[in-house]
C-alpha positions as CSV (number, residue, x, y, z in Angstrom):
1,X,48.9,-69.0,96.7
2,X,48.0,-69.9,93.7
3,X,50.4,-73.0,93.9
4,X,48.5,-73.9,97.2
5,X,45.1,-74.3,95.6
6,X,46.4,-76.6,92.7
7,X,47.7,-79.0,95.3
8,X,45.4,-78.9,97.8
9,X,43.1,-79.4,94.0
10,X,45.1,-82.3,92.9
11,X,45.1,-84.3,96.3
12,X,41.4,-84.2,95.9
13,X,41.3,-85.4,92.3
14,X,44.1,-87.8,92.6
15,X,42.1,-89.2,95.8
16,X,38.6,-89.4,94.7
17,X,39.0,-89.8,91.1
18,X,42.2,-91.5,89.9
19,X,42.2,-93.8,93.5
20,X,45.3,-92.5,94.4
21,X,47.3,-93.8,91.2
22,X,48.8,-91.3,88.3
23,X,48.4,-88.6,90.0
24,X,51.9,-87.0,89.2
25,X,50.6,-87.0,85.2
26,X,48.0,-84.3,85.9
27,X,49.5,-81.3,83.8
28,X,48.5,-78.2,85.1
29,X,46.8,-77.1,81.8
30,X,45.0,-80.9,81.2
31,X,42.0,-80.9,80.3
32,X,39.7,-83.0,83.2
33,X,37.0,-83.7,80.9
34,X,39.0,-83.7,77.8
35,X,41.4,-86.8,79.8
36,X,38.2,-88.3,81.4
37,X,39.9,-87.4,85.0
38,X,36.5,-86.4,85.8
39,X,32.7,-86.5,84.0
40,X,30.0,-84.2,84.3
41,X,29.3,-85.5,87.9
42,X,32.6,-85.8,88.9
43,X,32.9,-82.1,88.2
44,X,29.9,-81.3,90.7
45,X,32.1,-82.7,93.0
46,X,34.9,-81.1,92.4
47,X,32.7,-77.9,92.6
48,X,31.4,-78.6,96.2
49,X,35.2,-79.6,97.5
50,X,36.4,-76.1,96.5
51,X,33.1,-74.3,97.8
52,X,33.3,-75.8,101.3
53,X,37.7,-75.8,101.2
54,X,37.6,-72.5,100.4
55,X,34.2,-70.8,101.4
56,X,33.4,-69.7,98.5
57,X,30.0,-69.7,96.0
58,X,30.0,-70.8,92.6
59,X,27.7,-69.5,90.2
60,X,25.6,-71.0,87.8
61,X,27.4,-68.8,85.0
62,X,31.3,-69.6,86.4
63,X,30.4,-73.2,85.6
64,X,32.7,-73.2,82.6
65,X,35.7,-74.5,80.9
66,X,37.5,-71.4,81.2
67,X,37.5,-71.8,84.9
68,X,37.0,-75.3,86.0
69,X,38.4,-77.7,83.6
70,X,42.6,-77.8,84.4
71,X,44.7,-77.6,87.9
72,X,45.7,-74.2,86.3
73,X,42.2,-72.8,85.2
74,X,40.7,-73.4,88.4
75,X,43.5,-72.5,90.8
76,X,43.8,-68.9,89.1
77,X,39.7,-68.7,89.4
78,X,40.0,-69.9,93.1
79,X,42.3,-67.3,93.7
80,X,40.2,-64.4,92.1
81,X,37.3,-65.6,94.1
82,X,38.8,-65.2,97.0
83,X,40.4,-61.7,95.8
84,X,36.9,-60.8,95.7
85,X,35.5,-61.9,98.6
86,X,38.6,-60.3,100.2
87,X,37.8,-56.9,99.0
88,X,34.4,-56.8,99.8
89,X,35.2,-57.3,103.6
């Protein structure tokens, strides 16, 4: 699953920020910011694609590095999200 939200991820970068080119160099543990994929704006973006792809809230607090900032970092937190929101139901 896990896999699934990276690519699904990647599309959306490689489309909206890289204009379709390079997209095959993204490493899963990259750095976005770190690269300059995507900028502080950029990264509200990316934010509102994976609230509305995957129904899902971001908080002010989960704003960080640690869950935002890679293919890898923001897959796994996509996927605990939705473990969450899954065991709540």
């Amino acid at each position: 699953m896990v896999d699934t939200f990276a690519a699904d991820i990647k599309a959306f970068i490689v489309s909206n920020f890289l204009f379709g080119q390079e997209g095959e160099g993204i490493a899963p543990d990259q750095s976005f910011l770190e690269s300059g994929i995507i900028d502080s704006t950029g990264l509200l973006e990316l934010v509102a694609f994976v609230e509305q792809t995957y129904g899902i809230s971001i908080g002010d607090r989960e704003l960080v590095p640690e869950n935002l900032d890679s293919l890898q970092n923001i897959s796994r937190f996509v996927a605990r999200k939705l473990d969450t929101v899954g065991s709540r139901s």
